[in-house]
C-alpha positions as CSV (number, residue, x, y, z in Angstrom):
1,X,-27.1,14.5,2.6
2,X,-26.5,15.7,-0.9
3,X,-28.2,14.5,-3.9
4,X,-27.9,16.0,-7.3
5,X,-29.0,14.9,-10.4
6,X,-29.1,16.2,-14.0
7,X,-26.5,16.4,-16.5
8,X,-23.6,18.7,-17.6
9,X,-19.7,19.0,-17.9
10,X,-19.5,21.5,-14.8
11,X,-22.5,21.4,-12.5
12,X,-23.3,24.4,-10.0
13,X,-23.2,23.9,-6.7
14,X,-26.9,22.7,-5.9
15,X,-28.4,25.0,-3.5
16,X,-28.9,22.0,-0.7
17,X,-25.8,20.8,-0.6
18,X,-23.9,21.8,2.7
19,X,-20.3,21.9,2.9
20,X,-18.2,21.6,6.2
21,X,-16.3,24.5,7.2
22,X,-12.5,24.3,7.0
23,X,-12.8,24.1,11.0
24,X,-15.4,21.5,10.7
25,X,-13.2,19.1,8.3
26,X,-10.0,19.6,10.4
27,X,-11.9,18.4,13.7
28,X,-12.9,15.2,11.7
29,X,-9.8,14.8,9.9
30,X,-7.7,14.9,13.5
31,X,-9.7,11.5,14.6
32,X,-9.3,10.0,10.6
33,X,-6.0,10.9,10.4
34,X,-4.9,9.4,14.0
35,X,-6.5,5.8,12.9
36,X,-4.1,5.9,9.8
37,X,-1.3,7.2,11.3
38,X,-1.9,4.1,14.1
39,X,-1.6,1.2,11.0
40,X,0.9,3.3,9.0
41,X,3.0,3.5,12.0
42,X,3.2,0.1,12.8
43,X,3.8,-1.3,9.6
44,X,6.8,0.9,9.2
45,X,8.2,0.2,12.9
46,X,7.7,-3.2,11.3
47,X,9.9,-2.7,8.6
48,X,12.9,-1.5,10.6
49,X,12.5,-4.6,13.1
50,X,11.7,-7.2,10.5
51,X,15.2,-8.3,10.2
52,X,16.0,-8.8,14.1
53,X,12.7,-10.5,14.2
54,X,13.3,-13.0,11.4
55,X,16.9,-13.6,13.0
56,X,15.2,-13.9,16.3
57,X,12.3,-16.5,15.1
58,X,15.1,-18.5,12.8
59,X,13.2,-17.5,10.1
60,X,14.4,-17.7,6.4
61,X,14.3,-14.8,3.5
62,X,11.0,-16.1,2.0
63,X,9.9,-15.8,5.2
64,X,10.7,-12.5,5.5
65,X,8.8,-11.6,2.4
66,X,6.1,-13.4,3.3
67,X,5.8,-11.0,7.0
68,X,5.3,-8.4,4.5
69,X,3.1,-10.3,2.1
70,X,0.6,-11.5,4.2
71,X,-0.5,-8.1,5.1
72,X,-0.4,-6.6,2.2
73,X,-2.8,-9.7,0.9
74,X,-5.2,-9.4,3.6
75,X,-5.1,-5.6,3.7
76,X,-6.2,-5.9,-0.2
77,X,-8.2,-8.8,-0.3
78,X,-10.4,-6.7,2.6
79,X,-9.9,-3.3,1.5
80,X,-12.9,-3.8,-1.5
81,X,-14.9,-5.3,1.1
82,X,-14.8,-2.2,3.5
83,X,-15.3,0.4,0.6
84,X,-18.7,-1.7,-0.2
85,X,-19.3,-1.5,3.7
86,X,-18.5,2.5,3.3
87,X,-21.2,2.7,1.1
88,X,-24.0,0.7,3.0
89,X,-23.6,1.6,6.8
90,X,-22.2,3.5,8.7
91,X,-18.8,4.7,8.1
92,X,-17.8,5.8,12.0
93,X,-18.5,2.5,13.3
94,X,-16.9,0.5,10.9
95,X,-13.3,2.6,11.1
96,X,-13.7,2.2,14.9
97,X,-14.1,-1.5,14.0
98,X,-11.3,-1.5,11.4
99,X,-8.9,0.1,14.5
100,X,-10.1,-2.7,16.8
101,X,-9.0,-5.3,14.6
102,X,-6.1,-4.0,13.8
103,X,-5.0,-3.4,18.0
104,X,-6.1,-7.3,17.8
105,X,-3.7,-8.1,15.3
106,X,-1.2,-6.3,16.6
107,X,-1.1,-7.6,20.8
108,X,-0.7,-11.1,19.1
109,X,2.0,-10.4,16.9
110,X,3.6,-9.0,20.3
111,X,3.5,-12.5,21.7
112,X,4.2,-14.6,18.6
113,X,6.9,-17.0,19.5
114,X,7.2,-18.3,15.7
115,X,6.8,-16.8,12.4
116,X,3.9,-19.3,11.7
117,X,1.7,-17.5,14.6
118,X,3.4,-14.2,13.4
119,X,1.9,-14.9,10.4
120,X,-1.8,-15.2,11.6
121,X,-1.2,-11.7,13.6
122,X,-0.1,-10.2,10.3
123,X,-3.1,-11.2,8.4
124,X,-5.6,-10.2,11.6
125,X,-3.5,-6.6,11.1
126,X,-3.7,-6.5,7.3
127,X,-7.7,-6.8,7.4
128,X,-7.9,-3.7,10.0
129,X,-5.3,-2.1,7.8
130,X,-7.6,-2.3,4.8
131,X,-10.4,-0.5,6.7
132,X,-8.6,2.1,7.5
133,X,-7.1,2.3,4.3
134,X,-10.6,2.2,2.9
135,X,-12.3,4.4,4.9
136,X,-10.0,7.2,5.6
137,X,-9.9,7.8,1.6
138,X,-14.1,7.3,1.4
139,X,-14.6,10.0,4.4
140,X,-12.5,12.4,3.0
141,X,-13.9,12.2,-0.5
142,X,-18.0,12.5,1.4
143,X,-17.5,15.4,3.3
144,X,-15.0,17.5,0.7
145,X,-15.3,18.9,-3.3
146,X,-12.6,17.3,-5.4
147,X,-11.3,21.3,-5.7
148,X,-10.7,21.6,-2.1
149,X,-9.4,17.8,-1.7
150,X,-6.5,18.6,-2.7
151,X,-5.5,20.4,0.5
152,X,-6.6,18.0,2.6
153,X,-5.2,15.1,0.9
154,X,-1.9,16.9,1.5
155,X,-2.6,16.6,5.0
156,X,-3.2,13.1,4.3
157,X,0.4,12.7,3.0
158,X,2.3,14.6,5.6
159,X,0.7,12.6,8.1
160,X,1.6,9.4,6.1
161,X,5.1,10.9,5.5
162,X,5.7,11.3,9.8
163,X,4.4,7.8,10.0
164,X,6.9,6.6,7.9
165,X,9.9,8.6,8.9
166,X,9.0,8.2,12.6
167,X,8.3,4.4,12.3
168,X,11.3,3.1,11.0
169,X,13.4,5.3,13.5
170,X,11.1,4.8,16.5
171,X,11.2,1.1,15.6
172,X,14.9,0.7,15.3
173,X,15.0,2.8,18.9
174,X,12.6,0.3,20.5
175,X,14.2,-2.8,19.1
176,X,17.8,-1.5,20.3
177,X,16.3,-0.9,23.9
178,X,13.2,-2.6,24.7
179,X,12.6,-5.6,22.4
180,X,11.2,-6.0,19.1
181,X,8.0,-6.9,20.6
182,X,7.0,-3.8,21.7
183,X,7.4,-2.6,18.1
184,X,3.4,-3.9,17.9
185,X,2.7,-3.1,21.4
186,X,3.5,0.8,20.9
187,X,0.4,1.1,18.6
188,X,-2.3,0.1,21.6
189,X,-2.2,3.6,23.2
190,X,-2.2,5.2,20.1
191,X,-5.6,3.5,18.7
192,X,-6.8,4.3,21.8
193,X,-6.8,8.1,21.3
194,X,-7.5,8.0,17.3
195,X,-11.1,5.9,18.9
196,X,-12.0,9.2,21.9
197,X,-11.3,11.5,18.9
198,X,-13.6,9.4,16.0
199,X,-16.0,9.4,19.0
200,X,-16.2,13.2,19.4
201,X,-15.7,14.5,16.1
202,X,-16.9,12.1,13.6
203,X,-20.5,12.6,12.4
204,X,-21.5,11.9,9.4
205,X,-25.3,10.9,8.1
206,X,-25.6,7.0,6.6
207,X,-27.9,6.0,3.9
208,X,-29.2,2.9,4.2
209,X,-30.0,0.7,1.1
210,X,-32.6,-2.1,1.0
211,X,-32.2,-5.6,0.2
212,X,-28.3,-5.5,0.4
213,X,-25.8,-7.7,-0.3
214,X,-22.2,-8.3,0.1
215,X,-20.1,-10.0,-2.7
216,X,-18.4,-12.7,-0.2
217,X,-18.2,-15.1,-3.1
218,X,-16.5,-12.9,-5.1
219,X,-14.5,-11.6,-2.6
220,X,-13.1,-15.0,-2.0
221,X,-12.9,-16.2,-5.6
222,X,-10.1,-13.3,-6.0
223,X,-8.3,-13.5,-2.7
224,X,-7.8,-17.7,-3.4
225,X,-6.4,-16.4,-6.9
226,X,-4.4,-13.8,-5.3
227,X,-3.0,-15.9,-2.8
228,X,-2.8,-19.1,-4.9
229,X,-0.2,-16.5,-7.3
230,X,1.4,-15.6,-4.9
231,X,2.3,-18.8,-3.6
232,X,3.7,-20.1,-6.6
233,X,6.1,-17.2,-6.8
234,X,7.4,-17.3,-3.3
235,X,8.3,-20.7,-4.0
236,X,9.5,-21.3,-7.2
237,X,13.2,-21.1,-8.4
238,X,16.1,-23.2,-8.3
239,X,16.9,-22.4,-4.9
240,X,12.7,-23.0,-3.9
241,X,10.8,-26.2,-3.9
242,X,10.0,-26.7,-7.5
243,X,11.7,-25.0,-11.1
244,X,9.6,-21.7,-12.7
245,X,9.1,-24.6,-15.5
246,X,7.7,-27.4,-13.8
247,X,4.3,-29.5,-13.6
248,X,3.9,-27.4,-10.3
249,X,4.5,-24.2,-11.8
250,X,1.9,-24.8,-14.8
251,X,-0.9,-26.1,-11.8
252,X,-0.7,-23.0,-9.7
253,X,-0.5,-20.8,-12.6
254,X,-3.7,-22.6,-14.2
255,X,-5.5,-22.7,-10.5
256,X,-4.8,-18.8,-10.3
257,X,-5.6,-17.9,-14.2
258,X,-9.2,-19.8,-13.5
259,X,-9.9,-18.5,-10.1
260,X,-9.6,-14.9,-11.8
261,X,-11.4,-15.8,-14.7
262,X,-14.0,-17.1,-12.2
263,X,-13.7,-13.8,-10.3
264,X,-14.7,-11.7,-13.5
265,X,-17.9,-13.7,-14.2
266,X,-18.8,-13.7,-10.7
267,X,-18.3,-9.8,-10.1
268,X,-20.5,-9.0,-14.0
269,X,-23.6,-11.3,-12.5
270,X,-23.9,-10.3,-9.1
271,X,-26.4,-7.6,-8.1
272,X,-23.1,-5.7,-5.6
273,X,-20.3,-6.7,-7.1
274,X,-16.9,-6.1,-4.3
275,X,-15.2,-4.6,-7.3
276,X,-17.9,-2.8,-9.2
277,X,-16.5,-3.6,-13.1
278,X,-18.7,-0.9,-14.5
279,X,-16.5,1.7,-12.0
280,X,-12.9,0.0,-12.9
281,X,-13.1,0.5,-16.2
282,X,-13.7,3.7,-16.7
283,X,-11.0,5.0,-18.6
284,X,-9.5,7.0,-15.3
285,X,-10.5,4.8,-12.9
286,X,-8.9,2.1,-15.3
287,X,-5.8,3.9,-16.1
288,X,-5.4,4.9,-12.6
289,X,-5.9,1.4,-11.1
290,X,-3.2,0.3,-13.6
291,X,-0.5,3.1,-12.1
292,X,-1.5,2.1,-8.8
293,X,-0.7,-1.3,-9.2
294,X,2.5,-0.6,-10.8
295,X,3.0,1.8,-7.8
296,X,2.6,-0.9,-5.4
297,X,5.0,-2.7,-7.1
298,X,8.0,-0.9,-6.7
299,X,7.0,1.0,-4.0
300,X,6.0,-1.8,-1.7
301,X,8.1,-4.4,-3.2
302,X,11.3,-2.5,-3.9
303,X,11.4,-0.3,-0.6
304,X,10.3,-2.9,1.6
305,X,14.2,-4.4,1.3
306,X,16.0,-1.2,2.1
307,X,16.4,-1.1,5.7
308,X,17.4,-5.4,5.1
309,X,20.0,-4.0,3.0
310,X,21.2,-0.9,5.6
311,X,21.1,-3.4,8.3
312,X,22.3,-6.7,6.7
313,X,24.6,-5.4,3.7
314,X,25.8,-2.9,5.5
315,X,25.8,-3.5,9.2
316,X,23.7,-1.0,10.7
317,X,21.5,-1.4,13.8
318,X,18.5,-1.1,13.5
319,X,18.1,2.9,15.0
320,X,20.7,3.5,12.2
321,X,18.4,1.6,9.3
322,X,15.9,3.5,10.5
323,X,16.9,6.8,10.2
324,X,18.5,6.5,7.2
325,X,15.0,5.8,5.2
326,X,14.4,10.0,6.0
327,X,15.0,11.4,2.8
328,X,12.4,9.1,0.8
329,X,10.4,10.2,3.5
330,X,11.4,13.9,3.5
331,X,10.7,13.9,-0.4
332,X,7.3,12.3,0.0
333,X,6.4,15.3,2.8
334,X,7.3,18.0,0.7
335,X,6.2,16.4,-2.5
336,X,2.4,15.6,-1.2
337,X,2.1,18.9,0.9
338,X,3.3,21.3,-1.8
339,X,1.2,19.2,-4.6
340,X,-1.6,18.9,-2.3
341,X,-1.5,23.0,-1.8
342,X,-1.1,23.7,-5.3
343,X,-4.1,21.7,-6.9
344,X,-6.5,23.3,-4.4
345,X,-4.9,26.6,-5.3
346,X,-5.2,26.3,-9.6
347,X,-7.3,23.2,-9.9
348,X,-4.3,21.4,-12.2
349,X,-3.4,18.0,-11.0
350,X,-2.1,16.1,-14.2
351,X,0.8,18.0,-14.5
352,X,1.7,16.3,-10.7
353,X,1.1,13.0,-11.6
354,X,3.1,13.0,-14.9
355,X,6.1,14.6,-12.6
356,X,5.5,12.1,-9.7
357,X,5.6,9.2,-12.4
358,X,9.2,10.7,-13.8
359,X,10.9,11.4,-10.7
360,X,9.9,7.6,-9.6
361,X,11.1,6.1,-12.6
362,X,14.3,8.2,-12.9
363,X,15.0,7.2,-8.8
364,X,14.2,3.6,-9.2
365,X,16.9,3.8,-12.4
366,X,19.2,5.2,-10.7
367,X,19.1,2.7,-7.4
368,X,19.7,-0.2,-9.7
369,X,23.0,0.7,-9.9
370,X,23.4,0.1,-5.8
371,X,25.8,-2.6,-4.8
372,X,27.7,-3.3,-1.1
373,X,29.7,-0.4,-1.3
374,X,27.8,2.4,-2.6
375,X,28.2,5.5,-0.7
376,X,25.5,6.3,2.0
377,X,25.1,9.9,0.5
378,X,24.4,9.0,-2.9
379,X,21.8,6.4,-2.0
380,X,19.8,9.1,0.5
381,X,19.1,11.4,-2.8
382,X,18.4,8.6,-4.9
383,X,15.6,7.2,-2.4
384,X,15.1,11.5,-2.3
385,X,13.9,11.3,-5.5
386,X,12.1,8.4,-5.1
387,X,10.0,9.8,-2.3
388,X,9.2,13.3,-4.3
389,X,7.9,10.5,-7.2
390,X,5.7,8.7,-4.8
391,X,4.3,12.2,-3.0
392,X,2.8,13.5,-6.2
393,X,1.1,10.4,-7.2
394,X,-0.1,8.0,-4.4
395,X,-2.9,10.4,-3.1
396,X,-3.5,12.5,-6.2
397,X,-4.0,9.0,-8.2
398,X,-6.9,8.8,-5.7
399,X,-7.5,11.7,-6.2
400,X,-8.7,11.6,-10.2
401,X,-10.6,8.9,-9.1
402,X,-13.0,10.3,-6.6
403,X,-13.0,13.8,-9.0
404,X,-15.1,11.0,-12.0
405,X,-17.3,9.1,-9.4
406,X,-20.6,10.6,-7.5
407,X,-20.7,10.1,-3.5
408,X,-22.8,7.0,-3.7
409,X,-19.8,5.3,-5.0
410,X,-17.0,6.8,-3.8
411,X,-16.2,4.3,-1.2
412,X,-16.2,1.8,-3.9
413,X,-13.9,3.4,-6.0
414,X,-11.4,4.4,-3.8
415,X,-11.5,1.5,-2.1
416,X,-11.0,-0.1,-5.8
417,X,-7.8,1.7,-6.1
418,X,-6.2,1.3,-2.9
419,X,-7.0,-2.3,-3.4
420,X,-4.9,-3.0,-6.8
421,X,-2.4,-0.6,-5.1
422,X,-2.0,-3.2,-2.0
423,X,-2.6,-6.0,-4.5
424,X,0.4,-4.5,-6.5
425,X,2.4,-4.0,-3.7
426,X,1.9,-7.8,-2.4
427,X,3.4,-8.8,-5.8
428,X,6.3,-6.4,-5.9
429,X,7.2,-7.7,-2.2
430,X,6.8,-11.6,-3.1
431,X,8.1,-11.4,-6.7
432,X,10.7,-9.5,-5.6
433,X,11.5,-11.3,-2.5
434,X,12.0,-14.7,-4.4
435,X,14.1,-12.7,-7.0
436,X,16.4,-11.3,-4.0
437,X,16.8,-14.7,-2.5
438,X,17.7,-16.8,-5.4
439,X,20.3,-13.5,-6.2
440,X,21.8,-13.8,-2.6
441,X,22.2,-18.0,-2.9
442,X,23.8,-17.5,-6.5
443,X,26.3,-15.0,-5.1
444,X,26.6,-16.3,-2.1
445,X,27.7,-19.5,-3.2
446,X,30.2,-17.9,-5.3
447,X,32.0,-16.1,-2.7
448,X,31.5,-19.3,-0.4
449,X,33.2,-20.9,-3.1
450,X,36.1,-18.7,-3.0
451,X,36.5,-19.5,1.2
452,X,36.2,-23.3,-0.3
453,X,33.1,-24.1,1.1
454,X,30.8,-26.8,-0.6
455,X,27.6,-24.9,-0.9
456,X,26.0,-27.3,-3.3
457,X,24.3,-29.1,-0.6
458,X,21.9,-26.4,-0.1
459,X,20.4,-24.1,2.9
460,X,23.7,-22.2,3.8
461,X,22.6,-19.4,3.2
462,X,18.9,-19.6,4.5
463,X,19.1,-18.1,7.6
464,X,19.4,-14.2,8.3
465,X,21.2,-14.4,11.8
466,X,24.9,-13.5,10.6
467,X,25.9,-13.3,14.3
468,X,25.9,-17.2,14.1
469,X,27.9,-17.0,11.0
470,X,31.9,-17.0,11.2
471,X,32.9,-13.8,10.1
472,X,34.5,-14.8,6.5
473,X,31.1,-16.3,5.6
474,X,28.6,-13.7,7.4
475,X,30.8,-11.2,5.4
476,X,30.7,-13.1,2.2
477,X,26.2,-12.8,2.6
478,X,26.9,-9.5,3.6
479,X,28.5,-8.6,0.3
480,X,25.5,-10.8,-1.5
481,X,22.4,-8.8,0.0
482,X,24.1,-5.5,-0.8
483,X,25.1,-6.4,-4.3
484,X,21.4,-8.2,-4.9
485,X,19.2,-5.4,-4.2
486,X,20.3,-3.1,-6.7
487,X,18.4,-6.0,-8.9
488,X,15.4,-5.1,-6.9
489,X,15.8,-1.7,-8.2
490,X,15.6,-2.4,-11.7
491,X,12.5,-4.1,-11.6
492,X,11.0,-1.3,-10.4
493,X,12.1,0.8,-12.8
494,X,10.4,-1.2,-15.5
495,X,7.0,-1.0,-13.4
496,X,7.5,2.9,-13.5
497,X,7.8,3.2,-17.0
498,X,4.3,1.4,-16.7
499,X,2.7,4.2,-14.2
500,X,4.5,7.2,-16.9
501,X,2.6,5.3,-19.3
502,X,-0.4,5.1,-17.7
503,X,-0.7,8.7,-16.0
504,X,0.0,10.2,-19.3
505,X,-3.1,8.7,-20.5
506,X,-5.5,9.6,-17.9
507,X,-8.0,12.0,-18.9
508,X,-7.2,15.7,-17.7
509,X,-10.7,16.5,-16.2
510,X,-11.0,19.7,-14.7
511,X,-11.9,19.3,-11.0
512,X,-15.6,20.0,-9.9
513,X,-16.4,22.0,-6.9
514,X,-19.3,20.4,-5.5
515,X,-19.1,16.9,-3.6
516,X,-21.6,14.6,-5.5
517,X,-21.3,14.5,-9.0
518,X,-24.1,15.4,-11.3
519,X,-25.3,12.0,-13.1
520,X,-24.8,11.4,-16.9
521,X,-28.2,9.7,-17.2
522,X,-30.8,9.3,-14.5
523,X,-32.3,5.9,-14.3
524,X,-35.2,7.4,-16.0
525,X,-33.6,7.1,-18.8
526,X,-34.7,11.3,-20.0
527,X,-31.5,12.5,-22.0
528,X,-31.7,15.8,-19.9
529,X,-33.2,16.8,-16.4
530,X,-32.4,20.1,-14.9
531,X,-30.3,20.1,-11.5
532,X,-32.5,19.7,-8.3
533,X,-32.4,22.0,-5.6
């Protein structure tokens, strides 16, 4: 176990601190990486099969969103709870337990046979999701130097990038042959092999704390705020069950503004806070937290739609849908493998994350001109360039993070920022979802109009099954999703100027070589003590 103390801009390597061999850390990374790639692939089989499953459950669009949502709320909510876990015990166990729940989740979602039970498994799977999420990221950062993380994180990406090219065509191939179901049963054998390899390669010493404490207050003051936001989005509009300006509006709105006003006091006060505030804002963990959530935003909420709009707008199956999501996937690969190679190589990572931040921006931009006839080439190198955006900056983002923090705390602060990237990501697909849906019923009902159908009546256009639809009217919703989700597209744009702004402002800090990080000011309070052997 390393401990260094002492200050300075660039300590030394201390002469008791062991690093793994590159052997070493790829034996540990095959067991990491396989738990990931287990929730990664199932939430994008997930994606592909989400609208068959919604048709097949007579499920509505805000229930569609809300498939999505739920996870991504319960895969946040726990995420800060698992990186203050990663700090206290021990770290194998608790990723074998993360992979548990999320197998859990995932055979009950299998045998849903309503979206409200659906919803459950979802939220079961989101809180397995977060460990993973939160643990993958804190092991990495305890066993590798910032310098060298780079490489590895790359790794990281491609894996994340095969997850999500795979899942959405391996989902649209199961759906078209064996049933949607087994899109959430296909994950059980995998688990099973990412648990035998944690179990033989995964050793790593725990530190144990006295008189610990877990922030559950906390943790449930901001997931009732969270949720409570949430809410009131999803079901607001004119199309929802109360206006954006209504007494309804202004009580969730004041419910979720005092929950997270509660949620600051509560995390300043308490002696282990689930979001350590003193960690958050520091000016890159700040900035970066801000990108991430801006991140999750469009990346979550904007590209969560796509495959609806290749299967519904444009009449795909679901193989098709799938397989057309490759090149965002293909840029992502390249993007976090060639970035990953090159920090480890020259130690610059800014540059990356500025680039990432443009190519986003300039691919969300140009997707907000899609509409229902917009050719299938053009669209593959616009979410191309979204993909290249989102390769340089999800894992580098993290990155920065872990470079500014010392071992102790690591878990905590990437935890921190996968969690406002999640949280961000819950937004974009609710916000957005609600913003799709009341586009779709707005057009919709004009081109009903046109057929002479009296839409003003309501619910028309709630379902997603267009095989039950006559074919003037299915093609008439057809036409609405495709020329709503370029909408989508805009949004996110605005969110990415909001990650350029706030990647630009992160401190370029030159990446240390060691793994802990030599403290500032020891709790002695001496202005200087000389490193520690």
């Amino acid at each position: 176990m390393t401990t260094v103390s002492g200050s300075g801009s660039q300590p030394a390597a201390p002469a008791d601190e062991e690093q793994m061999t590159h052997r070493e850390i790829l034996a540990v990374l095959s067991g990491l990486l396989a738990a990931l790639f287990t929730a990664l692939l199932s939430s994008t089989i997930v994606s592909t099969a989400l609208p068959t499953i919604i048709a097949d459950l007579n499920g509505t669009q805000t229930q569609y969103a809300w498939v999505i949502t739920t996870a991504l709320l319960a895969n946040a909510a726990s995420t800060p709870i698992w990186g203050k876990f990663a700090d206290l015990f021990n770290k194998k166990l608790l990723v074998q337990l993360g992979i548990l729940i999320f197998v859990a989740g995932s055979v009950l979602a299998g045998v849903a046979h309503n979206v409200p039970i659906l919803l459950v498994a979802r939220v079961i799977q989101g809180i397995g999701m977060g460990g993973l999420t939160a643990l993958v990221v804190a092991i990495i950062g305890s066993i590798i130097p910032p310098r060298a993380r780079g490489r590895y994180s790359g790794y990281m990406g491609a894996v994340m990038a095969v997850a999500m090219s795979g899942g959405p065509v391996l989902g649209g191939v199961i759906v078209d042959t064996l049933g949607w179901r087994w899109c959430f049963y296909v994950c059980v054998p995998i688990a099973v092999v990412a648990l035998v390899l944690l179990q033989r390669t995964l050793h790593i010493a725990t530190v144990r704390k006295d008189d610990v404490s877990i922030d559950w207050f906390g943790a449930t003051l901001i997931t009732a705020a969270v949720s409570v936001l949430l809410i009131w989005v999803s079901f607001a509009g004119k199309d929802g069950y109360y206006e954006w300006i209504s007494t309804e509006s202004a009580l969730y709105v004041g419910a979720g503004v005092v929950l997270l006003v509660a949620t600051l006091i509560v995390e300043s006060k308490v002696a282990d806070p689930i979001i350590p505030l003193k960690i958050v804002t520091e000016r890159t963990t700040g900035l970066a937290i801000i990108a991430s959530v801006a991140v999750g935003i469009g990346l979550f909420g904007a590209t969560t739609f796509l495959t609806q709009y290749f299967q519904t707008a444009r009449g795909y199956s679901p193989t098709a849908a799938g397989l057309l999501t490759i090149p965002m996937v293909a840029g992502t690969l390249v993007s976090s493998m060639l970035s990953g190679q090159l920090i480890t190589r020259f130690g610059k990572w800014k540059g990356f994350l500025i680039g990432g931040a443009v190519l986003q921006l300039i691919g969300f931009g140009l997707l907000g001109s899609l509409d229902h006839l917009t050719s299938m080439w053009v669209i593959g190198l616009y979410i191309a360039i979204v993909g290249l955006g989102t390769g340089m900056l999800m894992q580098n983002l993290v990155l920065a993070v872990q470079n500014t923090v010392s071992v102790r705390n690591i878990g905590a602060a990437s935890s921190s920022v996968a969690f406002f990237r999640t949280f961000g990501g819950a937004i974009g697909v609710s916000v957005l979802g609600s913003i799709l849906a009341s586009r779709v019923t707005t057009l919709s009902a004009e081109g009903l109009a046109k057929l002479g159908i009296d839409t003003s009546s309501g619910g028309s256009t709630g379902g997603l099954d267009m095989s039950a639809l006559p074919a003037p009217v299915a093609e008439v919703i057809r036409y609405a999703y495709g020329d709503a989700t370029g909408t989508l597209f805009l949004v996110a744009a605005a969110f990415a100027v909001v990650t350029l702004i706030a990647v630009v402002l992160i401190p370029n800090r030159a990446l240390r070589t060691t793994i802990d990080l030599v403290e500032e000011k020891p709790a002695t309070d001496r202005a200087d003590v000389p490193s520690q052997g």
